[in-house]
C-alpha positions, 0 to 999 in steps of 0.5 A: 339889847332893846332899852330897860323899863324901869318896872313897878308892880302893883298888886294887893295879892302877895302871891300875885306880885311873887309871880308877876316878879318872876314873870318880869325877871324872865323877859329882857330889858326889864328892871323891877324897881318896887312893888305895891299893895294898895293904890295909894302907895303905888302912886307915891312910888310912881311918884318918887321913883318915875317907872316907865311901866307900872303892871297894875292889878284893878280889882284892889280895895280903896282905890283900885286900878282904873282909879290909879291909871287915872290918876297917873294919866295926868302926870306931864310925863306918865309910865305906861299902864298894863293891866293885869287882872283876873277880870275882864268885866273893867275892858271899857273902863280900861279905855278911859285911861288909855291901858296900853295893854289888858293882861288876864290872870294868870299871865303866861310868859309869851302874852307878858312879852307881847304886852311889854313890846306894845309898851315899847311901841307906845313909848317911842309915840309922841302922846303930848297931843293926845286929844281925850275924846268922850267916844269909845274908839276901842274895846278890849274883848276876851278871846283865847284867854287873853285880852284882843283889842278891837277898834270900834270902827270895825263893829257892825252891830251890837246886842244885848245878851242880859248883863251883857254885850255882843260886839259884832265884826264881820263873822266873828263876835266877842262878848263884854261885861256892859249894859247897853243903856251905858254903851249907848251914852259912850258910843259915837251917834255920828257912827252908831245908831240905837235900832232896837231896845237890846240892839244898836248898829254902824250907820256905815254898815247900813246898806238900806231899809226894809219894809214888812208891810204890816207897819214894821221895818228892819235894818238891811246890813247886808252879809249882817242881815236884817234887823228888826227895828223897834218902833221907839227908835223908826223916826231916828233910824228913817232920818237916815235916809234923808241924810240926818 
């Protein structure tokens, strides 16, 4: 039998905690030690009762769930955090506190064992070394009605789509609730690069340079094709080529 988490569910919906419970009861080595309502008593039983897993909505009043995982990112010896939520429009704030999973409503019984043995998978790493970087490293991107996790080194090019963002890999694409001004401040300039107002790309995925002839040019990302790069942004994207 795999090791007991010791459980507390965090959710301002009693209909929603009632489901979750029965959900959790259904899985193995899971132990549901309390319920929440509300963020701030979901940080005193944190607090008093040291769960190893806290199932945490997001959209609450006060304080909501991001701000909870924040909160109990700092403890010395915190329970991982699994979000579960209706929403996926908090995907990049969820890295910030480092979720160890992103669970939409309603949450089927397969999706929640999947969560619980990426939590087992955390718990046996040591994260005292952990280094909190100012880079978005992943995003959390809805695919099939469930939350995918994407690592941002494998994104060749991003774009804006109103509110919206489209990250690209290879043929596949995903969408998330960002503008890009605030991606662009989160996303690493050693790895990207703005091209355009509504479009950035991997410097990696750069395979060269086109001119048109008539004072425009466009990023070449090969299989990617090309992109047109806005005038703003051709002094930036032409210091490539000279390795800056």
């Amino acid at each position: 039998m795999p090791p007991t988490l010791r459980t507390l569910i965090v959710d301002d919906e009693p209909l929603a905690i009632e489901r979750l419970q029965i959900l959790a009861g259904q899985q193995d080595g899971i132990a549901l030690v309390g319920t929440a309502g509300d963020g701030a008593s979901a940080l005193r039983m944190v607090e008093a009762l040291a769960p190893d897993l806290v199932l945490c909505d997001i959209a609450m009043p006060d304080l909501n769930g991001i701000e909870v995982a924040a909160a109990i990112d700092k403890l010395d010896n915190p329970p991982a955090v699994v979000f579960v939520t209706a929403f996926d429009r908090y995907a990049v704030a969820a890295f910030d506190v480092a979720a160890v999973d992103y669970l939409l409503k309603p949450v089927s019984p397969d999706r929640l064992a999947r969560a619980i043995a990426r939590v087992r998978e955390w718990r046996q790493t040591d994260h005292s070394h952990d280094i909190k970087s100012r880079w978005i490293n992943e995003f959390w991107v809805q695919n099939r009605g469930e939350m995918l996790r994407i690592d941002a080194g494998q994104v060749d090019l991003i774009e804006a789509e109103r509110d919206y963002m489209r990250l690209h890999v290879g043929s596949r694409s995903w969408l998330i609730h960002q503008t890009i001004k605030s991606l662009e401040e989160r996303m690493n300039p050693d790895q990207f690069i703005r091209i355009h107002r509504s479009k950035m790309v991997r410097r990696g995925g750069i395979v060269g340079l086109k001119h048109h002839g008539d004072g425009a040019w466009s990023v070449d990302l090969g299989e990617g094709g090309l992109h047109r790069i806005g005038r703003t942004y051709l002094h930036d994207v032409k210091a490539i080529m000279q390795g800056r």
